[in-house]
C-alpha positions in Angstrom: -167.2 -83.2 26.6 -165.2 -81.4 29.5 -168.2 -82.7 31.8 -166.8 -86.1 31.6 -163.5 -85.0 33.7 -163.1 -84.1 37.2 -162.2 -80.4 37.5 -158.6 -81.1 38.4 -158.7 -82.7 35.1 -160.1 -80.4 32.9 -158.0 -77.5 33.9 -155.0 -80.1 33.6 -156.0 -80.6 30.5 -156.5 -76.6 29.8 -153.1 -76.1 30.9 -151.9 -78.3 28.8 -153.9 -77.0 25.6 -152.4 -73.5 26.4 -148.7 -74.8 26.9 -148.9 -76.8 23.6 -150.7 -74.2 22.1 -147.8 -71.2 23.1 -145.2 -73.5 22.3 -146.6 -73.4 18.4 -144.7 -70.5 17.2 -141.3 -71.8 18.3 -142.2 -75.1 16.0 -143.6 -72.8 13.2 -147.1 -73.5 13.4 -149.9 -71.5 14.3 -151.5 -71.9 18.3 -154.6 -73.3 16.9 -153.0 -76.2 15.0 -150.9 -76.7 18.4 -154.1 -76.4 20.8 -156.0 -78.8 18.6 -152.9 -81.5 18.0 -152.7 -81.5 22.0 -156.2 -81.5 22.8 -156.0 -85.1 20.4 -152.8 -85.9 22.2 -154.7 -85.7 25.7 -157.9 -87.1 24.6 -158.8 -91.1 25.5 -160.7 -91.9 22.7 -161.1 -90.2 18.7 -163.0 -86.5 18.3 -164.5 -85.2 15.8 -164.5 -81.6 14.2 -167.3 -80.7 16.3 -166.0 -81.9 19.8 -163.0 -79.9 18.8 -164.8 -76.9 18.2 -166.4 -77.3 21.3 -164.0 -77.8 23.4 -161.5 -75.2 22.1 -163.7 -72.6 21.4 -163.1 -72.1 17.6 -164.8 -71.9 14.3 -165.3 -75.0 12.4 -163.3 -73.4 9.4 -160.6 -73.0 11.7 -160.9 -76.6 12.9 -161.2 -77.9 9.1 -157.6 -76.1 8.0 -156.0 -77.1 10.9 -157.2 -80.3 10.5 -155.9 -81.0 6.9 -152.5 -79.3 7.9 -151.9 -81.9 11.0 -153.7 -84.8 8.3 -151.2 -83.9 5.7 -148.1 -83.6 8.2 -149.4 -87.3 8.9 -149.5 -86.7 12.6 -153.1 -86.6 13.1 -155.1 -89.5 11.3 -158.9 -89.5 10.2 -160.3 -92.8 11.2 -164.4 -94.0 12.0 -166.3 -96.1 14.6 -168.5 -98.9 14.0 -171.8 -97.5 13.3 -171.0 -93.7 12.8 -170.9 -92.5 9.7 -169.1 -89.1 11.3 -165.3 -88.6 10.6 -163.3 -89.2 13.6 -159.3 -88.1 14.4 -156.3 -89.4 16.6 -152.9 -88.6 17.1 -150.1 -90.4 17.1 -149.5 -92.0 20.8 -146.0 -92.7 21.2 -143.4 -89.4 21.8 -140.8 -89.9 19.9 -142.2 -91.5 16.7 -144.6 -88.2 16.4 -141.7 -86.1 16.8 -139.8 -87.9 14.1 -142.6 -87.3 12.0 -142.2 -83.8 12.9 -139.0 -83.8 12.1 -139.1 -85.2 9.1 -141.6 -83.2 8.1 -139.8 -79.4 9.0 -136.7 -81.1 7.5 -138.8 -81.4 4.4 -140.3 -77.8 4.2 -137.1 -76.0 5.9 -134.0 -77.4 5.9 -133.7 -79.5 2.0 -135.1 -75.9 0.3 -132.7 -74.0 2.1 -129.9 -76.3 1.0 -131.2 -76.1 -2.1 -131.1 -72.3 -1.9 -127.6 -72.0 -0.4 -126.3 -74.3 -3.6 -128.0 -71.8 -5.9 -126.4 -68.6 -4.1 -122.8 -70.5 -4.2 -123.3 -70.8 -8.0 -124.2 -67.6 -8.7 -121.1 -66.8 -7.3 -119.2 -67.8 -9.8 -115.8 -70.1 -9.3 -113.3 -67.3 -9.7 -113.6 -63.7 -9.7 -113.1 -62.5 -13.7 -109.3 -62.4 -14.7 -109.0 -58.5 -14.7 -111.0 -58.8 -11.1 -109.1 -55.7 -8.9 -107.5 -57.2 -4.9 -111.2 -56.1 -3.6 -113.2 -57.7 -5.9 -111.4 -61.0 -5.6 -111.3 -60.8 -1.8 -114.7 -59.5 -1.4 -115.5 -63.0 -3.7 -113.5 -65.4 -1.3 -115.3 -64.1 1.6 -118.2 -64.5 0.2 -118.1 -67.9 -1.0 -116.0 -69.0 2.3 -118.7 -68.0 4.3 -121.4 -69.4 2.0 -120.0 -72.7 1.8 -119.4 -72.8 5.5 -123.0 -72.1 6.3 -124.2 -74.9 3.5 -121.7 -77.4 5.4 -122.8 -76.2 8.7 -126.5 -77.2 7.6 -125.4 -80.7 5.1 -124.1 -81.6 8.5 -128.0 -81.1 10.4 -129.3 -82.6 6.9 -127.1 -85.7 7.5 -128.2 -86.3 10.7 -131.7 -86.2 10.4 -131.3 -88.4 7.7 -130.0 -90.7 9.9 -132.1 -89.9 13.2 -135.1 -90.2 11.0 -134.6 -93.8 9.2 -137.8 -94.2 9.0 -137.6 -97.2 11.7 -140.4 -97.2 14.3 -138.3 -95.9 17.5 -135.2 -94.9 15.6 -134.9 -91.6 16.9 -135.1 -92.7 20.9 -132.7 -95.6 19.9 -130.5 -92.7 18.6 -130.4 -90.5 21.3 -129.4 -93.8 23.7 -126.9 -94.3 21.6 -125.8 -90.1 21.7 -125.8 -90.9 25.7 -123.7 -93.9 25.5 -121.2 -91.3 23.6 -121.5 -88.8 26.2 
C-alpha cells in the first residue's frame, strides 16, 4: 500500500501514525487504536483489516479489537465497495465533528459515572453528623461534604458544558468555540 506514495509521503504519513499514536494515552486509549484511527484519518480511500495490518505492522487480532472499539465509539465506520464482498472502514473527515464524537463519547464513560459516583459518596455522608457527634466529628463531616460537593459542582459545571458543546448539531462544537472567541 505504502508503494503508492512518494517517500516524502510515506514517512509523512509515518510521522503522523507515530504522533497520533503517542498522543493515545493522554486521550485514554491504547497507541494501537490511535495508530490505526490515524492511519484511516490519512488514508484517501477505505482499508480493510488487512491493509491495516500491513501497513502498521500488527496482528489481525489486534486490528479486529481495535477495530470494534473505534466502530463502537462510532468514529470509524464499516462500509463496502461495489463488487467486493470484503469489509471496508473510514473515519470521520471533518475535525471538529469527530472530536465531538470523542467527546461525547469520554463524557459518557468518564465524566456521567463519576458524577454518579460523587452523588453516591455525598450520600453516604449523611446530612448532619449524629446529635451526640463531638466538635471533630462534626467538623471533620463539614469538611468533608464541603469539599465533596465542591468537586461534584466543579465537574456538573464540565457536564453542563459538554452538554451544550455537544448538541448533537453537525458543527456545533466549532460554532461554540466562535462564539467562546467572540466572548474573549
Amino acid at each position: 500500500m505504502s508503494d503508492i506514495h512518494t517517500p516524502a509521503l510515506a514517512h509523512a504519513r509515518r510521522e503522523f501514525i507515530d504522533l497520533w499514536g503517542q498522543m493515545a494515552n493522554h486521550w485514554g486509549i491504547n497507541r494501537t487504536m490511535a495508530q490505526i484511527h490515524a492511519l484511516l484519518m490519512v488514508s484517501h480511500e477505505p482499508l480493510t483489516a488487512e491493509q491495516l495490518m500491513e501497513e502498521l505492522q500488527i496482528s489481525r487480532g489486534n486490528v479486529s479489537m481495535n477495530l470494534r472499539d473505534l466502530v463502537n465509539w462510532g468514529i470509524v465506520r464499516r462500509t463496502s465497495l461495489p463488487g467486493d464482498r470484503r469489509d471496508f472502514f473510514t473515519t470521520e473527515t471533518d475535525v471538529w465533528s469527530m472530536f465531538q464524537i470523542i467527546l461525547r463519547e469520554r463524557k459518557k464513560r468518564e465524566l456521567d459515572p463519576l458524577l454518579t459516583r460523587l452523588e453516591e459518596c455525598l450520600a453516604l455522608g449523611g446530612k448532619k453528623p449524629e446529635a451526640g457527634a463531638t466538635a471533630q466529628e462534626k467538623a471533620a463531616h463539614e469538611a468533608y461534604v464541603k469539599r465533596v460537593s465542591e468537586l461534584r459542582d466543579f465537574f456538573n459545571t464540565f457536564h453542563r458544558l459538554f452538554s451544550a458543546l455537544l448538541d448533537n448539531q453537525p458543527g456545533s462544537l466549532a460554532k461554540a468555540v466562535k462564539m467562546l472567541d467572540k466572548l474573549v
